[in-house]
C-alpha positions, -999 to 999 in steps of 0.1 A, spaced: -888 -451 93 -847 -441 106 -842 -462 135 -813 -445 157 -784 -471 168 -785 -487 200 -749 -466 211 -761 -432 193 -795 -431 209 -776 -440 246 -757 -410 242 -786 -390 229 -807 -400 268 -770 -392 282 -770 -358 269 -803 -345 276 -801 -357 310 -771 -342 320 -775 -311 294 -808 -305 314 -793 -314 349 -770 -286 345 -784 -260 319 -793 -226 343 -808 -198 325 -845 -201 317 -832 -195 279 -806 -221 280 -832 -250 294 -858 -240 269 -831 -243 238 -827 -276 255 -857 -291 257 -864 -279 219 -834 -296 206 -843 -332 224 -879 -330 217 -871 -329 180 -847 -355 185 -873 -380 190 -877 -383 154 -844 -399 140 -826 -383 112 -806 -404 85 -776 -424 99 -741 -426 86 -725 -459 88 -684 -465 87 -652 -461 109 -643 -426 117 -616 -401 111 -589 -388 139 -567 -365 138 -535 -367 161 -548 -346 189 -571 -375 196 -543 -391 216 -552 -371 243 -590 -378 247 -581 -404 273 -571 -378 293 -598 -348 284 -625 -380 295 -611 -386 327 -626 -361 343 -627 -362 384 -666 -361 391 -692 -380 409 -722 -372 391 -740 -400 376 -752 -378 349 -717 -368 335 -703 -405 343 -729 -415 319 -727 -391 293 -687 -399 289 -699 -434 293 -720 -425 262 -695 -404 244 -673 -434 248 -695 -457 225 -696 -436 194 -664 -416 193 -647 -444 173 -668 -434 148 -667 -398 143 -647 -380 118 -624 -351 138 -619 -317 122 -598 -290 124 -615 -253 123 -598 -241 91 -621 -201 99 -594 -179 117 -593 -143 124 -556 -139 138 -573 -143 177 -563 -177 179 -534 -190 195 -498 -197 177 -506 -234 186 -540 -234 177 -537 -257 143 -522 -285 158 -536 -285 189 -578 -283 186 -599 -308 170 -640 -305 166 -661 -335 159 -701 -335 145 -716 -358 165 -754 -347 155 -757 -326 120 -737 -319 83 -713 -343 88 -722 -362 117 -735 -397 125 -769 -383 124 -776 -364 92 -798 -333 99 -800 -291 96 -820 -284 122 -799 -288 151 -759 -300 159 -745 -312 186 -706 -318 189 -674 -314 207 -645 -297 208 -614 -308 222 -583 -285 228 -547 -291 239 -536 -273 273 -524 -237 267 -545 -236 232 -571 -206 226 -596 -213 200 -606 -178 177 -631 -154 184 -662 -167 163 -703 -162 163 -728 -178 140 -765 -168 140 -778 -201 163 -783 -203 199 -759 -224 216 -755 -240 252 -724 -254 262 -718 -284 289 -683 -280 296 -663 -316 308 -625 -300 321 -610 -268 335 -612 -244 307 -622 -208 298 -644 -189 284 -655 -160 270 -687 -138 254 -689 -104 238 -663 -83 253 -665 -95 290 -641 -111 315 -632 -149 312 -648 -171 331 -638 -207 342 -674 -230 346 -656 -258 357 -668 -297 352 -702 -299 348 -704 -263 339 -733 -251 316 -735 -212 295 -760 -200 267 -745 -181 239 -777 -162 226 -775 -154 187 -750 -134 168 -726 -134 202 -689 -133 199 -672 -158 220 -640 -182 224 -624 -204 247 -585 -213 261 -579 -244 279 -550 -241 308 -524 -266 318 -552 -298 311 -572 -305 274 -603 -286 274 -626 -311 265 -666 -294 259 -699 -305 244 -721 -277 221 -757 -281 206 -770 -255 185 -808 -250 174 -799 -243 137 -838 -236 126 -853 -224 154 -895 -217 156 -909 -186 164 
Protein backbone atom coordinates (compact mmCIF):
# COMPACT_ATOMS: atom_id res chain seq x y z
CA UNK A 1 0.00 0.00 0.00
CA UNK A 2 1.45 4.05 -0.90
CA UNK A 3 1.93 5.47 2.40
CA UNK A 4 1.89 9.45 1.90
CA UNK A 5 4.99 11.39 3.70
CA UNK A 6 4.66 12.77 6.99
CA UNK A 7 5.23 16.64 5.39
CA UNK A 8 2.95 15.85 2.09
CA UNK A 9 0.05 14.42 3.93
CA UNK A 10 0.43 17.77 6.62
CA UNK A 11 -0.15 19.85 3.79
CA UNK A 12 -2.81 17.68 2.24
CA UNK A 13 -5.08 18.27 6.09
CA UNK A 14 -3.77 22.04 5.59
CA UNK A 15 -5.37 22.37 2.36
CA UNK A 16 -8.71 20.90 2.74
CA UNK A 17 -9.13 22.77 5.86
CA UNK A 18 -8.55 26.00 4.66
CA UNK A 19 -9.74 25.16 0.88
CA UNK A 20 -13.15 24.21 2.69
CA UNK A 21 -12.99 27.17 5.28
CA UNK A 22 -13.08 29.49 2.50
CA UNK A 23 -14.64 27.76 -0.71
CA UNK A 24 -18.38 29.70 -1.30
CA UNK A 25 -20.44 28.46 -4.01
CA UNK A 26 -22.28 25.18 -3.36
CA UNK A 27 -20.30 24.00 -6.73
CA UNK A 28 -16.97 25.05 -5.53
CA UNK A 29 -17.43 23.08 -1.88
CA UNK A 30 -18.67 20.06 -3.52
CA UNK A 31 -15.50 19.91 -6.14
CA UNK A 32 -13.83 20.18 -2.84
CA UNK A 33 -14.90 17.72 -0.89
CA UNK A 34 -14.55 15.22 -4.06
CA UNK A 35 -11.03 15.97 -4.57
CA UNK A 36 -10.01 15.31 -0.58
CA UNK A 37 -12.18 12.33 -0.25
CA UNK A 38 -10.27 10.62 -3.08
CA UNK A 39 -7.19 11.81 -1.51
CA UNK A 40 -7.50 9.45 1.26
CA UNK A 41 -6.11 6.83 -0.94
CA UNK A 42 -2.37 7.76 -1.58
CA UNK A 43 -1.10 7.86 -5.01
CA UNK A 44 2.64 6.94 -5.96
CA UNK A 45 5.29 9.21 -4.39
CA UNK A 46 8.23 10.84 -6.07
CA UNK A 47 11.32 10.99 -4.01
CA UNK A 48 14.45 13.64 -4.72
CA UNK A 49 15.43 17.42 -4.39
CA UNK A 50 13.41 19.68 -6.50
CA UNK A 51 13.74 22.11 -9.33
CA UNK A 52 13.53 26.21 -9.07
CA UNK A 53 13.59 28.48 -11.29
CA UNK A 54 14.85 32.09 -10.49
CA UNK A 55 11.55 33.56 -9.64
CA UNK A 56 11.62 31.43 -6.57
CA UNK A 57 13.68 34.14 -4.93
CA UNK A 58 10.73 35.82 -4.28
CA UNK A 59 8.46 33.14 -2.50
CA UNK A 60 9.70 34.52 0.86
CA UNK A 61 7.83 37.34 0.10
CA UNK A 62 4.63 35.86 -1.90
CA UNK A 63 4.44 33.59 1.81
CA UNK A 64 4.46 36.36 3.99
CA UNK A 65 1.20 37.14 3.74
CA UNK A 66 -0.45 39.55 6.54
CA UNK A 67 -3.35 37.22 8.00
CA UNK A 68 -4.56 35.87 11.15
CA UNK A 69 -6.35 32.86 10.19
CA UNK A 70 -5.11 29.69 11.60
CA UNK A 71 -6.19 27.96 8.64
CA UNK A 72 -4.00 29.86 6.03
CA UNK A 73 -1.06 30.11 8.78
CA UNK A 74 -1.10 26.44 8.56
CA UNK A 75 -1.48 25.86 5.09
CA UNK A 76 1.82 28.15 4.35
CA UNK A 77 3.13 26.42 7.33
CA UNK A 78 2.45 23.21 5.21
CA UNK A 79 3.44 24.63 1.91
CA UNK A 80 6.59 25.44 3.64
CA UNK A 81 7.62 21.70 4.29
CA UNK A 82 7.45 20.38 0.71
CA UNK A 83 8.29 23.28 -1.51
CA UNK A 84 12.01 22.27 -1.40
CA UNK A 85 11.04 19.58 -3.22
CA UNK A 86 8.93 20.54 -6.06
CA UNK A 87 10.10 21.04 -9.53
CA UNK A 88 8.97 24.83 -10.82
CA UNK A 89 7.82 25.39 -14.36
CA UNK A 90 7.35 27.84 -16.64
CA UNK A 91 3.91 27.90 -18.80
CA UNK A 92 5.51 27.46 -22.19
CA UNK A 93 1.15 27.62 -23.93
CA UNK A 94 0.82 31.42 -24.92
CA UNK A 95 -1.73 33.17 -26.92
CA UNK A 96 -0.11 36.75 -27.28
CA UNK A 97 -2.58 37.82 -23.93
CA UNK A 98 0.19 37.56 -21.74
CA UNK A 99 2.27 40.12 -20.47
CA UNK A 100 5.71 41.36 -22.15
CA UNK A 101 7.18 40.13 -18.74
CA UNK A 102 5.42 37.16 -18.47
CA UNK A 103 8.41 34.49 -19.24
CA UNK A 104 10.60 35.54 -16.69
CA UNK A 105 8.37 36.49 -14.21
CA UNK A 106 5.72 33.33 -13.46
CA UNK A 107 6.59 30.07 -12.34
CA UNK A 108 3.85 27.04 -11.70
CA UNK A 109 4.66 24.08 -9.52
CA UNK A 110 2.64 20.37 -9.41
CA UNK A 111 2.34 19.71 -6.08
CA UNK A 112 -0.40 16.85 -6.51
CA UNK A 113 -0.58 15.16 -10.25
CA UNK A 114 1.76 14.46 -13.75
CA UNK A 115 4.73 15.72 -12.36
CA UNK A 116 4.09 16.23 -8.85
CA UNK A 117 5.22 14.60 -5.54
CA UNK A 118 2.11 12.61 -5.74
CA UNK A 119 1.78 10.79 -8.99
CA UNK A 120 -1.90 10.65 -10.11
CA UNK A 121 -4.67 11.77 -13.17
CA UNK A 122 -7.43 12.19 -11.33
CA UNK A 123 -6.99 15.33 -9.76
CA UNK A 124 -3.99 18.26 -9.37
CA UNK A 125 -3.31 20.54 -7.07
CA UNK A 126 -0.52 23.27 -7.49
CA UNK A 127 0.56 26.75 -7.39
CA UNK A 128 1.34 29.55 -9.25
CA UNK A 129 3.50 32.22 -8.33
CA UNK A 130 3.72 35.57 -10.38
CA UNK A 131 6.12 38.59 -10.21
CA UNK A 132 4.28 42.06 -9.41
CA UNK A 133 2.96 43.77 -12.66
CA UNK A 134 3.01 40.12 -14.51
CA UNK A 135 -0.41 38.90 -16.37
CA UNK A 136 -0.48 35.26 -16.93
CA UNK A 137 -2.51 34.36 -20.65
CA UNK A 138 -5.96 33.77 -21.22
CA UNK A 139 -6.28 29.80 -20.86
CA UNK A 140 -9.29 27.09 -20.14
CA UNK A 141 -8.95 23.33 -19.91
CA UNK A 142 -11.97 21.01 -19.65
CA UNK A 143 -11.65 20.45 -15.51
CA UNK A 144 -13.35 22.31 -12.78
CA UNK A 145 -11.18 24.34 -10.80
CA UNK A 146 -11.30 26.32 -7.38
CA UNK A 147 -8.78 28.66 -6.60
CA UNK A 148 -7.55 29.76 -2.85
CA UNK A 149 -5.76 32.81 -3.55
CA UNK A 150 -2.71 33.81 -0.73
CA UNK A 151 -1.77 37.77 -2.01
CA UNK A 152 -3.40 40.87 -3.66
CA UNK A 153 -3.96 39.72 -7.21
CA UNK A 154 -6.54 39.63 -9.98
CA UNK A 155 -8.59 37.85 -11.69
CA UNK A 156 -10.60 37.15 -14.34
CA UNK A 157 -13.53 34.67 -16.10
CA UNK A 158 -15.15 34.67 -19.47
CA UNK A 159 -15.38 38.17 -20.64
CA UNK A 160 -16.28 39.88 -17.22
CA UNK A 161 -14.72 42.61 -15.06
CA UNK A 162 -11.55 41.80 -12.86
CA UNK A 163 -11.89 41.10 -9.65
CA UNK A 164 -9.42 41.32 -6.72
CA UNK A 165 -10.47 38.24 -3.84
CA UNK A 166 -7.88 39.23 -1.67
CA UNK A 167 -6.06 36.79 1.01
CA UNK A 168 -7.95 34.08 1.74
CA UNK A 169 -10.01 34.58 -1.23
CA UNK A 170 -11.76 31.52 -2.92
CA UNK A 171 -13.50 31.34 -6.91
CA UNK A 172 -14.76 28.21 -9.01
CA UNK A 173 -13.90 28.20 -12.59
CA UNK A 174 -16.66 25.80 -13.95
CA UNK A 175 -15.49 23.74 -17.23
CA UNK A 176 -14.36 24.97 -20.53
CA UNK A 177 -14.13 28.84 -18.84
CA UNK A 178 -11.72 31.30 -20.11
CA UNK A 179 -9.84 32.92 -17.40
CA UNK A 180 -6.39 34.72 -16.32
CA UNK A 181 -4.82 36.56 -13.60
CA UNK A 182 -2.25 39.82 -13.08
CA UNK A 183 -0.61 40.37 -9.88
CA UNK A 184 -0.13 44.31 -8.92
CA UNK A 185 2.78 45.90 -7.17
CA UNK A 186 3.32 42.47 -4.68
CA UNK A 187 3.92 38.47 -6.15
CA UNK A 188 0.67 36.97 -6.67
CA UNK A 189 1.19 33.92 -4.98
CA UNK A 190 -2.33 31.24 -5.48
CA UNK A 191 -3.13 27.67 -4.87
CA UNK A 192 -5.44 25.59 -7.77
CA UNK A 193 -6.88 21.94 -7.59
CA UNK A 194 -8.56 20.62 -10.45
CA UNK A 195 -10.95 17.39 -10.51
CA UNK A 196 -9.31 15.98 -13.77
CA UNK A 197 -11.86 12.73 -13.96
CA UNK A 198 -14.71 13.80 -12.56
CA UNK A 199 -18.02 11.19 -11.81
CA UNK A 200 -21.22 11.64 -13.01
Amino acid sequence: MTERSETLQFFVDAAFVAFDQFAKTPEARRSIRQIFTVLEHPGPGRDGPGCHLSVCKNLDEALAIDTSEPSLQRLVEGFKGIEPNLEWRQRTKCDGTESANFADGHANAMIIGPGGLEERSDLWIGVTLLLPHVRYPDHDHAPEEVYLVMSKGEFQQGEGDWFSPGIGGSFYNTPGVKHTMRSVDTPLFAFWVLLAERSH
